[in-house]
C-alpha positions as CSV (number, residue, x, y, z in Angstrom):
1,X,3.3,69.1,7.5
2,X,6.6,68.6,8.9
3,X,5.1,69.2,12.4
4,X,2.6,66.7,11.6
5,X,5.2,64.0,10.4
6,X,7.3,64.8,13.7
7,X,4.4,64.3,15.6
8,X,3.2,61.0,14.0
9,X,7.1,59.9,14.5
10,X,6.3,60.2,18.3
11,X,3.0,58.4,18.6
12,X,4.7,55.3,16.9
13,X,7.3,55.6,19.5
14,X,4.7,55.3,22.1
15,X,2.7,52.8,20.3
16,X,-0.6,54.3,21.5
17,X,-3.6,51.8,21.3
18,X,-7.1,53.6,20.7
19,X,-9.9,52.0,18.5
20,X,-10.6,54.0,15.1
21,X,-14.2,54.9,14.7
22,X,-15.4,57.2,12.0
23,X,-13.0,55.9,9.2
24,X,-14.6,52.5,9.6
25,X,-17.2,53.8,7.8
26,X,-15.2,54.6,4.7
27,X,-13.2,51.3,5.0
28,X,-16.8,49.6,4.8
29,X,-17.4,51.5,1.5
30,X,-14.3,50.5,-0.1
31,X,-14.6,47.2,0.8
32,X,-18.4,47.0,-0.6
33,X,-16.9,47.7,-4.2
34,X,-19.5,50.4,-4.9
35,X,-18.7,54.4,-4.9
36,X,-17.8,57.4,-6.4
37,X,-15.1,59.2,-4.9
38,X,-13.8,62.8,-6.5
39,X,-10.9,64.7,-4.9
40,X,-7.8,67.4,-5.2
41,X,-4.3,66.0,-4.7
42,X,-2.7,69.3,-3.8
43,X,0.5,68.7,-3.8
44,X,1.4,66.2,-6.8
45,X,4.8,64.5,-7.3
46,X,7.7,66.2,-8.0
47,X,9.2,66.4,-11.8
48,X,10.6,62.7,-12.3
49,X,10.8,62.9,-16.6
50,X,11.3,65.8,-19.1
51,X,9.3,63.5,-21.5
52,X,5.3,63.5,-22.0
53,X,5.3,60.2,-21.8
54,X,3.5,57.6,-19.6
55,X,4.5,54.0,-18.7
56,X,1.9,51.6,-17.8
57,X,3.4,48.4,-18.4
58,X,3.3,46.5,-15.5
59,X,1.4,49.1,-13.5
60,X,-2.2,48.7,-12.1
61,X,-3.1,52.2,-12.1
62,X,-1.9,55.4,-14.1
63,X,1.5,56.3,-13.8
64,X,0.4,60.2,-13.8
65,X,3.9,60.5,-11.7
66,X,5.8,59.7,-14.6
67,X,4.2,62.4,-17.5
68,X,5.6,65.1,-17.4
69,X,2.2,67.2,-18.8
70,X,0.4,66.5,-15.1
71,X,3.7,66.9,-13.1
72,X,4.0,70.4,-10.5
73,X,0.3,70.9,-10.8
74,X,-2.3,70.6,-8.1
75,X,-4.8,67.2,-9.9
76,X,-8.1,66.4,-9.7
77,X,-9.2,62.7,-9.4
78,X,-12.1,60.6,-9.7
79,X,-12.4,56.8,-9.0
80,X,-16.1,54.5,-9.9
81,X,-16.6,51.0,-8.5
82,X,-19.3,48.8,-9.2
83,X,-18.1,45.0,-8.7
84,X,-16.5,44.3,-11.5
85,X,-16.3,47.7,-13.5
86,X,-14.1,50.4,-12.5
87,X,-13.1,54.0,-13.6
88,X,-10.2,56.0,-12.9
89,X,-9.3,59.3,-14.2
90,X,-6.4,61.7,-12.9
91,X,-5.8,65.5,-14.4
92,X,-4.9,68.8,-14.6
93,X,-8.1,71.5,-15.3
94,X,-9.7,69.6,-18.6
95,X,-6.7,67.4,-19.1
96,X,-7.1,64.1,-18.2
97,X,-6.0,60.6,-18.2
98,X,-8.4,58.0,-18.2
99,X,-8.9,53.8,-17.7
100,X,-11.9,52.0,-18.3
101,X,-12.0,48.3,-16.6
102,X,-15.0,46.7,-18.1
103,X,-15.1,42.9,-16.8
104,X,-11.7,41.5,-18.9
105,X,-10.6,44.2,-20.9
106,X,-8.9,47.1,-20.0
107,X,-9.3,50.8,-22.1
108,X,-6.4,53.7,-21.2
109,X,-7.3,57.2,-23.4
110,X,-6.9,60.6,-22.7
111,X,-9.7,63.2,-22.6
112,X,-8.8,67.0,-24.0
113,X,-10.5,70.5,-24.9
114,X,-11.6,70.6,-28.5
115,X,-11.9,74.1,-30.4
116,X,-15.4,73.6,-30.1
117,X,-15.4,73.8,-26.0
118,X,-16.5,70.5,-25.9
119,X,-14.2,66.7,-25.5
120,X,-11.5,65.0,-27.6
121,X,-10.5,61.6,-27.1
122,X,-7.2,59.2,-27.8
123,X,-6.7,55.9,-27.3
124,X,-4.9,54.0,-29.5
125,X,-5.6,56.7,-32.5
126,X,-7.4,60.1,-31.9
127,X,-11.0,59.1,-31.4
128,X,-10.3,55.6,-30.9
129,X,-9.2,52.9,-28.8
130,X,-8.7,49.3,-28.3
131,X,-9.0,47.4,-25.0
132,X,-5.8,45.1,-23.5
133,X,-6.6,42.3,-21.6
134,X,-7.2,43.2,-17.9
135,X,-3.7,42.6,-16.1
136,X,-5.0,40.7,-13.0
137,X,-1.4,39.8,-11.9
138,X,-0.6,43.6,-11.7
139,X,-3.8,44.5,-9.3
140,X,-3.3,41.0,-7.5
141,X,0.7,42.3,-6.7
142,X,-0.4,45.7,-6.2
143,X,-3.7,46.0,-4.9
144,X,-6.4,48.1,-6.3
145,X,-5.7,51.2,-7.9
146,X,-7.0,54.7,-7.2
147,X,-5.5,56.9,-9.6
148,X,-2.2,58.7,-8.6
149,X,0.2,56.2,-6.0
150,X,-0.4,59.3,-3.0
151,X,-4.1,58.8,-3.1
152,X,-3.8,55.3,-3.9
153,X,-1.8,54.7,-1.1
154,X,-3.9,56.8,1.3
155,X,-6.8,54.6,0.4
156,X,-5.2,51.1,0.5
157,X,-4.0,52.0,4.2
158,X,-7.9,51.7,4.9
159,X,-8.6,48.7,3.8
160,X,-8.4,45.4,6.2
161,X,-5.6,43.4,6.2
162,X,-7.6,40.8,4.3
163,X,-8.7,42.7,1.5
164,X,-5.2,44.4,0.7
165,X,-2.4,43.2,-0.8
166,X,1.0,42.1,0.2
167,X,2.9,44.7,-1.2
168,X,0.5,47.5,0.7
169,X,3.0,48.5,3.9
170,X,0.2,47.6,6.9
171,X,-0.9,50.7,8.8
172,X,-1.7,50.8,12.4
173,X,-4.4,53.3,14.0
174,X,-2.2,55.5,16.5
175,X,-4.1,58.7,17.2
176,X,-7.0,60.5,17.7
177,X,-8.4,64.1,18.4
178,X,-10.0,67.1,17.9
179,X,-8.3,70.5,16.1
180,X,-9.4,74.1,17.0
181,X,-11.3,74.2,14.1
182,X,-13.6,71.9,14.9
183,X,-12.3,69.1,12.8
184,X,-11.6,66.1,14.4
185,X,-8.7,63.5,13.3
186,X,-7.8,60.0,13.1
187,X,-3.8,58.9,13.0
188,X,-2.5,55.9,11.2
189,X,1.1,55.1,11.2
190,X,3.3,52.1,9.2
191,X,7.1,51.2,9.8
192,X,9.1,49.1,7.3
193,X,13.1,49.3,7.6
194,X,13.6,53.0,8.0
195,X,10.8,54.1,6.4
196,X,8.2,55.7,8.4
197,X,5.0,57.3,7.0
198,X,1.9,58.6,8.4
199,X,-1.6,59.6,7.2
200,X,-4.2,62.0,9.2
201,X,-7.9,61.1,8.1
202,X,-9.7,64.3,9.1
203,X,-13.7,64.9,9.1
204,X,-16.3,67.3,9.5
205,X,-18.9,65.3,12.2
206,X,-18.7,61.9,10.1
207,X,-17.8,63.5,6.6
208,X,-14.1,62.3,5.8
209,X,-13.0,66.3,4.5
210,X,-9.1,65.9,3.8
211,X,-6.0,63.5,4.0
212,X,-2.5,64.5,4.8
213,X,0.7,61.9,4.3
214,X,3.9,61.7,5.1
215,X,6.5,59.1,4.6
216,X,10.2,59.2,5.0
217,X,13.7,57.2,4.4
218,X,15.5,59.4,6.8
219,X,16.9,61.0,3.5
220,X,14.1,62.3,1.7
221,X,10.3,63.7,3.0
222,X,7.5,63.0,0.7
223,X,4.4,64.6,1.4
224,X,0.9,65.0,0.3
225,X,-2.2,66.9,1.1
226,X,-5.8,65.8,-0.4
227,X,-8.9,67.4,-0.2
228,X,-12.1,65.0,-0.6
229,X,-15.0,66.4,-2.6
230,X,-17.3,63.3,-3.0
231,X,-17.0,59.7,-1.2
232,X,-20.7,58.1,-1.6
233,X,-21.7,54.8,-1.9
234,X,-23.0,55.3,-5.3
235,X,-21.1,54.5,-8.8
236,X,-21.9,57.2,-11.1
237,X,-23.1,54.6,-13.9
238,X,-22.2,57.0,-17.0
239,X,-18.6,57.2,-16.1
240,X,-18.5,53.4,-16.5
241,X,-19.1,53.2,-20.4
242,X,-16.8,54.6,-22.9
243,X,-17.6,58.2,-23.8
244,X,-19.5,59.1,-27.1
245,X,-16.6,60.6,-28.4
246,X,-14.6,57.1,-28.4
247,X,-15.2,54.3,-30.8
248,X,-14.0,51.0,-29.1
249,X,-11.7,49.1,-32.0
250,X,-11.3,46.4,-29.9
251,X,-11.2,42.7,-31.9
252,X,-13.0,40.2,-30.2
């Protein structure tokens, strides 16, 4: 990784021009608003809080960095777009939080092992929650969220300019190549103050397999390596619906 980071450093240096192909692809199915995407963040951030405790107020997204349950363990994600509907959900093995966007109303639960091998659910109360109303000022200052801020970040740097927000640092294609694996690569590269960061998009023929990022003050390194299991045009429908095991106690 820290070769990697170096390595990026230098090709913002040089300010290399090439014309990113196969991510285009993936930029296109963001933009759309319609997909499934599933994947492992490897390397999740480091201990922040001693407390289980998660703070969403303000946020547009889960805050997974900030509870302390999901903390030093690799998590599995899994983010559902269609239009106006949207699902995120960010874990460790069957622990998981969860968000619900349903048109104006917003649902945050958590989904756990029962005795039974089967699901729990708690919202509000165990087995029930109540929607808040959708904070549209949060995802207009922030952008769109995709679970953890790593992957989130990794997938605002592909949108266009026009679609993301102002917040989003603005990443420049730098880079590309092929590994001795077989894999090829695509570099992107943003610059704001002293921070630097870097993410490496790398495929399989035309299948985006992994993501590595980098970013760094010149005092700290963060770092984050995700492996893609499922990016596909097609919203898994069920997952954008409360589960069974949930009764919605919202007050209309």
């Amino acid at each position: 990784m820290k070769k990697f980071f170096l390595l990026i450093m230098a090709l913002l240096i040089l300010s290399a021009q090439v014309e990113a192909s196969k991510i285009e692809a993936y930029q296109k199915i963001l933009e759309g608003g319609r997909y499934t995407i599933r994947y492992d963040n490897l390397t999740p951030a480091p201990r922040v809080t001693n407390r289980d405790a998660v703070d969403l107020y303000g946020k547009n997204g889960l805050a997974v960095e900030g509870n302390d349950f999901f903390l030093n363990r690799p998590l599995r994600g899994i983010i559902v777009s269609d239009d106006d509907n949207r699902y995120e959900e960010v874990g460790y093995k069957d622990f998981f939080q969860c968000r619900l966007i349903k048109g104006g109303e917003n649902f945050i639960f958590t989904r756990y092992p029962n005795k039974n091998g089967g699901f729990e659910y708690f919202g509000d109360r165990r087995g029930k929650v109540a929607a808040n109303p959708r904070n549209y000022l949060a995802e207009f200052l922030n952008g769109e969220s995709f679970g953890d801020a790593n992957f989130t970040e990794m997938m605002s740097a592909i949108l266009s300019e026009s679609q993301n927000d102002s917040a989003q640092r603005k990443y420049k294609f730098v880079a590309e190549g092929t590994l001795d694996n077989g894999l090829t690569y695509e570099d992107f590269s943003a610059k704001d103050g002293s921070k630097v960061s870097a993410i490496r998009y790398y495929f399989d023929g035309d299948t985006l397999k992994k993501i590595s990022f980098a970013a760094s003050d010149g005092k700290k390194l963060r770092k984050c390596i995700v492996k893609i299991l499922e990016f596909s045009p097609a919203p898994e429908q069920n997952l954008l619906s409360l589960p069974s095991g949930l009764v919605d106690t919202t007050k209309r």
